[in-house]
N, C-alpha and C positions, 0 to 999 in steps of 0.2 A: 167711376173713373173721373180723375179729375180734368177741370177743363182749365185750358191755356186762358189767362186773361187778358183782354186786351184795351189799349189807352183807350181812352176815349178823346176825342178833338179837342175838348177845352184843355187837357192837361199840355201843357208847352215845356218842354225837352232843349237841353242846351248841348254840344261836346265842349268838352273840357279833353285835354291834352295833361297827364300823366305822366309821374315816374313807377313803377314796379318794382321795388330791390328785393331781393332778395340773399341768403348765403348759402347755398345747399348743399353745401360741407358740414356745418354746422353754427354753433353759435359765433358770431363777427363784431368789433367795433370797428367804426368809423370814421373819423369826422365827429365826435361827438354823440353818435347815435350807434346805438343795437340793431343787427341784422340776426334773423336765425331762416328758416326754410319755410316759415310765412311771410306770406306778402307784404309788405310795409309800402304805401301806398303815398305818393307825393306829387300835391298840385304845384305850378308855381305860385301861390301865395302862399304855401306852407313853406316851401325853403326859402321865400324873403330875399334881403338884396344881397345875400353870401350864397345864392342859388348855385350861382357858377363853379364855384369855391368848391361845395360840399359835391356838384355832380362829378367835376374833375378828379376829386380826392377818389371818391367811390369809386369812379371808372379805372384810377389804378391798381386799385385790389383787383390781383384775380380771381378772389375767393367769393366778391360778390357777384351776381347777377342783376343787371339793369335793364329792365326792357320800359322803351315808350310805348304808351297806348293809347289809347282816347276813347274817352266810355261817356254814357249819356247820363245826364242828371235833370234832376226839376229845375224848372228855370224859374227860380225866386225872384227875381226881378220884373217877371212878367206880371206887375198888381193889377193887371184887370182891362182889355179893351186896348191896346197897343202893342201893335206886333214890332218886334225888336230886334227882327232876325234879318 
């Protein structure tokens, strides 16, 4: 059986704040972008400074799905002996 693994203290963890789109009707455009019933995933430094633009657009489709989330990632910027949090 396998076992759960767990972090261990050195590794340092950030949240980031997410978009979730999805279309689960089926295949969607957008705004210049492809939606189907997988998750297509968006930080704000992926939708850049038309962020606003592109969530407004999406949200008036009612054929997509938007959900915010916030999920934990490795914290890259932690190089070494300064805590940043």
């Amino acid at each position: 059986m396998a076992k759960a693994t767990t972090s261990s203290s050195s590794t340092r963890t950030r949240h980031v704040s997410v978009l979730v789109v999805t279309a689960p009707g089926g295949p969607r455009r957008r705004a210049g972008y492809s939606f189907n019933k997988a998750e297509t995933i968006f930080t704000a430094a992926d939708l850049g400074e038309k962020g606003q633009e592109l969530v407004e657009a999406w949200r008036a489709d009612p054929m997509l799905k938007i959900d915010e989330r916030v999920i934990e990632v490795p914290d890259e910027e932690d190089s070494g002996g300064t805590e940043n949090q």
